[in-house]
C-alpha positions in Angstrom: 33.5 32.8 54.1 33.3 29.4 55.8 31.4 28.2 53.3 34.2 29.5 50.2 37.5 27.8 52.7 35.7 24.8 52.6 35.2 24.6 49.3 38.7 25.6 48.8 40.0 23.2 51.0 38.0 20.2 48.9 40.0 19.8 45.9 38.4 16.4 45.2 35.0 18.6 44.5 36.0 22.0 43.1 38.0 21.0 39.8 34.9 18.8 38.3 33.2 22.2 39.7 35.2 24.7 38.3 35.4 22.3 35.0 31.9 22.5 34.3 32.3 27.0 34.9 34.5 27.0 32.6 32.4 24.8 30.1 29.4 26.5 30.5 31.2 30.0 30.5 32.9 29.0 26.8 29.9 27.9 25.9 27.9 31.2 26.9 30.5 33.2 25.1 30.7 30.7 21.7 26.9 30.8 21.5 26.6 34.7 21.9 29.1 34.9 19.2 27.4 32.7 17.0 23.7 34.3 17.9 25.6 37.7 17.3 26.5 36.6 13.9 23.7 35.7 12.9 21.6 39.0 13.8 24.2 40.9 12.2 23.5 38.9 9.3 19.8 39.3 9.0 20.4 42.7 9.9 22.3 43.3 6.8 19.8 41.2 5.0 16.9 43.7 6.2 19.1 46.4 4.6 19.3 45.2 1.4 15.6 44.3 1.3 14.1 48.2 2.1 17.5 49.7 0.1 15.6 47.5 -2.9 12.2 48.6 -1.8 12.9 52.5 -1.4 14.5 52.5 -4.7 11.6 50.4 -6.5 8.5 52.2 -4.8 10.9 55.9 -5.5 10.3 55.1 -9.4 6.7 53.0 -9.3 4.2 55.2 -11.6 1.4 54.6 -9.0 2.8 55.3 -6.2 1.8 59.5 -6.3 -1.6 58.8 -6.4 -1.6 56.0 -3.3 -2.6 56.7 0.4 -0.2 56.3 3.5 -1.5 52.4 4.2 -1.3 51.6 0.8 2.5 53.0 0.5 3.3 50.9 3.6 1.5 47.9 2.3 3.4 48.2 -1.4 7.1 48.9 0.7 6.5 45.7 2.4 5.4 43.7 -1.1 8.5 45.2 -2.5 10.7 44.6 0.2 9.9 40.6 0.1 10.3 40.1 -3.4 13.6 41.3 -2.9 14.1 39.0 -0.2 12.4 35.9 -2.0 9.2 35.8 -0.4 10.7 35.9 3.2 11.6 38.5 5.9 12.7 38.4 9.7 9.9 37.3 12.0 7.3 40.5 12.8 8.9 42.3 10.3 7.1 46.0 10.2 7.9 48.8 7.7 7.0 52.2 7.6 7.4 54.4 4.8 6.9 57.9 3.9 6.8 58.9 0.3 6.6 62.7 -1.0 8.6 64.3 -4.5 11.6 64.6 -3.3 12.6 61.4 -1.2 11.4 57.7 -0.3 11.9 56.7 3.2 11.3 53.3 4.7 12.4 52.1 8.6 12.1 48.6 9.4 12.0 46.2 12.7 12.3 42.8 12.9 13.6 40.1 15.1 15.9 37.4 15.1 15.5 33.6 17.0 18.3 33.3 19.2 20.0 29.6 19.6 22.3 29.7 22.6 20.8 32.9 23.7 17.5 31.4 24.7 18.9 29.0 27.5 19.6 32.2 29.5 16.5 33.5 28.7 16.7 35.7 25.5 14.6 34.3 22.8 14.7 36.9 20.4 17.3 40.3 19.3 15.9 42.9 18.0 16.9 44.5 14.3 16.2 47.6 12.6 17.2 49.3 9.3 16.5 52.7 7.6 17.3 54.0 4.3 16.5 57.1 2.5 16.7 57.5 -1.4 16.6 61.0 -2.8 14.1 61.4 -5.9 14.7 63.3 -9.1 13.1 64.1 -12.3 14.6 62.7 -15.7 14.1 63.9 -18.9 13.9 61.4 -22.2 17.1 59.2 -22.3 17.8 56.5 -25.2 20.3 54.7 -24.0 22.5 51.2 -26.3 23.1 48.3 -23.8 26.3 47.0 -25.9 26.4 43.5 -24.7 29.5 40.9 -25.2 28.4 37.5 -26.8 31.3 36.0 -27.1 32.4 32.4 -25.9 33.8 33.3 -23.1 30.2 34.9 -21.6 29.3 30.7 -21.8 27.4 29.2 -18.3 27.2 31.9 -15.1 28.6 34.9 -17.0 25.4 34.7 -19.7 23.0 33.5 -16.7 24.0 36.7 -14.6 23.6 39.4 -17.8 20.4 38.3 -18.6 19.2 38.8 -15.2 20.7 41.9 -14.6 19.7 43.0 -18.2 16.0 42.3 -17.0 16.5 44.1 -14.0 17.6 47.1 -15.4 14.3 47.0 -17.5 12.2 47.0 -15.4 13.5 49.7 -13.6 13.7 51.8 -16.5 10.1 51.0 -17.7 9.1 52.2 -14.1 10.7 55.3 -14.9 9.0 56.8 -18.1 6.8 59.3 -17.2 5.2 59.6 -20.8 5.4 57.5 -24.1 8.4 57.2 -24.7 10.7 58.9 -22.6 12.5 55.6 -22.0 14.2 54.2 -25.4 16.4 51.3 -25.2 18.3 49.5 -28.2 20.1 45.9 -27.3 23.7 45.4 -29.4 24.6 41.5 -29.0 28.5 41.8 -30.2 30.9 39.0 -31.1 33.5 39.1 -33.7 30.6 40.4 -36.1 27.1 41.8 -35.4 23.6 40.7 -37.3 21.0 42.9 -38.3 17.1 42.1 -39.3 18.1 41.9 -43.2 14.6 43.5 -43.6 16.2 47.2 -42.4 19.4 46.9 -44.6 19.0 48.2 -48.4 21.0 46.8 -51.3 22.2 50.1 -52.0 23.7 50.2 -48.3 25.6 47.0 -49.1 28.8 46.6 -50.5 28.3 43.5 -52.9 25.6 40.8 -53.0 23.7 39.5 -49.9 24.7 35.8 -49.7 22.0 33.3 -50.3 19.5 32.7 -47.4 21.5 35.7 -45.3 20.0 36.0 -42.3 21.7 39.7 -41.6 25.5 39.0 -40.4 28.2 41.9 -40.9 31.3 42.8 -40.5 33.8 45.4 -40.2 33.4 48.7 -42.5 36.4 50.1 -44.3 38.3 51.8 -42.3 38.5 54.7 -41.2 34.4 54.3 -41.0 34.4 51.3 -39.4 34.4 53.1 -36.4 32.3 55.8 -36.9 28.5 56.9 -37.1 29.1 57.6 -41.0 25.9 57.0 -43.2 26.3 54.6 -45.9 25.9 57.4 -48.6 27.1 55.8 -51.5 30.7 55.7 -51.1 32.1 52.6 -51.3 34.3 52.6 -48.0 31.0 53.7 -46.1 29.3 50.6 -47.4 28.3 47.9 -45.3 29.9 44.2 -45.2 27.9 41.4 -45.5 29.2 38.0 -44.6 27.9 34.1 -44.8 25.9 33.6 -41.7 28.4 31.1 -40.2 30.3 34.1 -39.5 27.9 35.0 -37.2 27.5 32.1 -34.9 24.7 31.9 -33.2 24.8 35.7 -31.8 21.6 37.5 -30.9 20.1 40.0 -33.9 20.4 44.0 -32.6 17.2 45.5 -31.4 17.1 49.3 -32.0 15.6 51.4 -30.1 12.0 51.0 -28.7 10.3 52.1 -25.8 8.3 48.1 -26.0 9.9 46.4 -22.8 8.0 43.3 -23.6 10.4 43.1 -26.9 13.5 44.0 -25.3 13.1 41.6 -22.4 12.4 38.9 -25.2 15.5 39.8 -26.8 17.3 39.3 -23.4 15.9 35.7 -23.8 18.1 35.4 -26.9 21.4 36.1 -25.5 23.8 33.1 -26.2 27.9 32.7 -25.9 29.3 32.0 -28.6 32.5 33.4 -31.2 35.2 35.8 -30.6 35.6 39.5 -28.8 35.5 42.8 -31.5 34.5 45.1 -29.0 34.8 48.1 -31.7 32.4 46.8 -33.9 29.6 46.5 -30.9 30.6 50.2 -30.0 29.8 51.8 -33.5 26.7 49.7 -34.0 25.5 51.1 -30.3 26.4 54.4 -31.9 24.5 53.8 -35.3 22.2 52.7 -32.8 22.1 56.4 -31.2 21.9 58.6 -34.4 18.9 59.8 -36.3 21.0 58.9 -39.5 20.9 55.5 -41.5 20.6 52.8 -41.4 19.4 52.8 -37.7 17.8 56.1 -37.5 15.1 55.7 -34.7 17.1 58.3 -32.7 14.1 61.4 -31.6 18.0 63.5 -31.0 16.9 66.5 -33.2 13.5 66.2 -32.0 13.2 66.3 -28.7 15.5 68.9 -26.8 16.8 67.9 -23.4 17.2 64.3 -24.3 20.2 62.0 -23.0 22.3 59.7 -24.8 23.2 56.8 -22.8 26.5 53.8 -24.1 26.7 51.1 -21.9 29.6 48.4 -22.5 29.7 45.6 -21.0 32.7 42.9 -21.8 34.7 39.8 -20.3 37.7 39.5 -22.4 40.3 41.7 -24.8 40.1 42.5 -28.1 41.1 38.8 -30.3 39.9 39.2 -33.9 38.1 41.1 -36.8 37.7 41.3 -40.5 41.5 41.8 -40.6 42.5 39.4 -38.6 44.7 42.0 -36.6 46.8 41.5 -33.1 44.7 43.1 -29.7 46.9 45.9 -29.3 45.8 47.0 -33.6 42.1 46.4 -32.3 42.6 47.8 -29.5 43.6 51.4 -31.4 40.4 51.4 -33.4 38.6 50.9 -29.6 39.7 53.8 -28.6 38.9 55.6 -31.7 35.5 54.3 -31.6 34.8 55.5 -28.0 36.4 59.0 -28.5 33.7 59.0 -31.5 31.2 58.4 -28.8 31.9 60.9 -26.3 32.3 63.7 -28.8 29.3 63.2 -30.2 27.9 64.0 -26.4 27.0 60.3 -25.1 27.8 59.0 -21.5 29.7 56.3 -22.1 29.8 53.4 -19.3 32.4 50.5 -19.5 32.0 46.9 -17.5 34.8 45.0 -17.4 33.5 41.3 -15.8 36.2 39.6 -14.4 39.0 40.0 -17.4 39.2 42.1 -19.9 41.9 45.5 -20.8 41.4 47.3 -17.8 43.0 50.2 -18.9 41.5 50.8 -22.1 38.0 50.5 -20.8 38.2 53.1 -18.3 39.5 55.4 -20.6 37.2 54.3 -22.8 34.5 55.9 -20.2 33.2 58.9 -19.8 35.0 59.2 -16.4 36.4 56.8 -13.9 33.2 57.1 -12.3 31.3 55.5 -15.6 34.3 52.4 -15.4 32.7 49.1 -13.6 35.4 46.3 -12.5 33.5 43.2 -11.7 34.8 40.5 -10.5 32.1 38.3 -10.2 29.0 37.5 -12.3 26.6 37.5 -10.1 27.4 41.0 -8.7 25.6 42.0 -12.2 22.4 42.7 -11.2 23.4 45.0 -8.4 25.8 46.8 -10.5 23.1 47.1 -12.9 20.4 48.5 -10.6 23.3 50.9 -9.6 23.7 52.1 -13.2 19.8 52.8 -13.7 19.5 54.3 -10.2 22.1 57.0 -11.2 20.4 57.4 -14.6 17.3 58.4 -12.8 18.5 60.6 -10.6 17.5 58.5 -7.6 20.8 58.2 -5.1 20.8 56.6 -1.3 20.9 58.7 1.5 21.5 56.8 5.0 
């Protein structure tokens, strides 16, 4: 007590004291906050890493026949690459794989800054995650893709990698040849096809000289519906000069070769204006067992799903007619009524702008309507899409 009234008493000596307290104590706090932060961080980091390995390993074709190391060893492998080679420091997974579920808990640690000078070098971090398994029967499923100008720079960038993503997840899926069918629909203001599939009895008119497959809107009513070109002049198809088709990706229809698809992702470029009907009823001539893209296996195989998936920046700005949005927009909806009474999910993106309305009624429900508003939240949203396609769903 002596001691504490003296000190008191020496004002000279306790404010420099009681200064450097206070300093330190701010500093203590600031640094805590900061270390804090940054565990949190890595923390939420580790998440997304095993959230990414659990739902890879949950549809890998090898992983039945693996042992308990080997499971661990392949979590880990796919929990780096989705962190880019890196992890916390000591990170250690466990997982447990059986038929019904994937789980995978994690530990790792964190290098503390400020922490360290009282004596803590390292927090501790842990994550779990459990993704439910499920069996899927065949699916063919149209990835109807905007092309258009507007998809120029990070928008293009971001859809190809997602695109990709969503490949290789569905690859991973098939259990047997060809379970997995995929067709890719580039759109613009027009669509090109492989001039080798279309017959000059499906065309209305001449091809142009050196036409390299661009098309555009049918007749109406069929431009907007799965109607085989049978002869009738209104179901015939429109061929156009090629300029007409800018420099828009040829549709790919539906294959179980991944190699081709992904190559075809590789072709994706920006460029023209938005028709979003006219990508719809190709992804639906791209669905159908009937001409002219009749690779569907629909009457064959029973069970099988039918899959639509839409993905667009912008509103409706031009077609063969030259008509306003809100006319195009009429035969949009026509087009996506067509799709969902012929029994195909129908999903609708809408990246950043775009007629929010329309697309989500254009959906199969609000809970097949995407708003993104940034690009690079593609690939998640994409890996979301396939995840509930294959039946697998997250379980913390």
């Amino acid at each position: 007590m002596r001691f504490f009234r003296a000190f008191r008493a020496d004002d000279s000596a306790s404010l420099p004291v009681i200064a450097s307290l206070v300093m330190l104590l701010f500093v203590g706090v600031t640094g805590a906050a900061v270390d804090f932060s940054m565990a949190a961080q890595q923390k939420a980091r580790l998440q997304g890493m095993i959230d990414s390995a659990a739902t890879a390993l949950a549809v890998d074709p090898e992983a039945p026949r693996l042992g308990a190391a080997e499971i661990d060893r392949r979590a880990l492998a796919y929990a780096l690459a989705a962190g880019s080679g890196e992890g916390p420091d000591g990170l250690q997974l466990l997982a447990q794989y059986s038929a019904t579920q994937v789980t995978i808990e994690a530990h790792g640690r964190v290098a503390m800054f400020v922490g360290r000078i009282f004596g803590f070098e390292f927090a501790s971090i842990s994550a779990a995650v459990t993704v439910e398994r499920a069996q899927t029967g065949a699916l063919e499923i149209a990835l109807v893709l905007d092309n258009t100008g507007s998809m120029e720079d990070e928008k293009i960038r971001e859809l190809k990698r997602a695109t990709k993503l969503f490949l290789d997840r569905m690859e991973q899926l098939g259990r047997q040849p060809g379970d997995i069918r995929i067709a890719m629909v580039p759109f613009g203001r027009n669509v090109r096809v492989d001039p080798g599939w279309m017959q000059d009895r499906w065309l209305s008119g001449t091809r142009p000289k050196k036409w390299r497959g661009c098309l555009t809107d049918r007749a109406m009513p069929h431009d907007i519906a799965d109607d085989p070109p049978d002869g009738q002049a209104a179901r015939l198809f429109v061929p156009v000069e090629d300029k007409e088709c800018g420099k828009l990706a040829t549709i790919l229809p539906l294959t179980e070769d991944f190699r081709q698809l992904r190559s075809r992702v590789d072709d994706l470029i920006a460029d023209g204006n938005t028709n979003i009907p006219i990508g719809i009823v190709w992804g639906l001539h791209a669905l159908s067992p009937r001409e002219p893209l009749n690779q569907s296996r629909l009457a064959e195989r029973a069970g099988l799903r039918q899959v639509l998936i839409v993905l667009t920046d912008g509103e409706n700005t031009d077609n063969r007619w030259n008509m306003k949005s809100d006319a195009i927009d009429a035969r949009l909806r026509l087009a996506c009524r067509n799709a969902r009474d012929a029994g195909i999910m129908v999903f609708t993106i809408r990246l950043i702008e775009g007629n929010e309305r329309l697309l989500r009624e254009c959906a199969t429900s609000d809970r097949h309507y995407f708003n993104i508003r940034r690009a690079r939240d593609l690939p998640d949203l994409f890996t979301e899409i396939a995840g509930s396609l294959t039946g697998l769903r997250i379980s913390r």
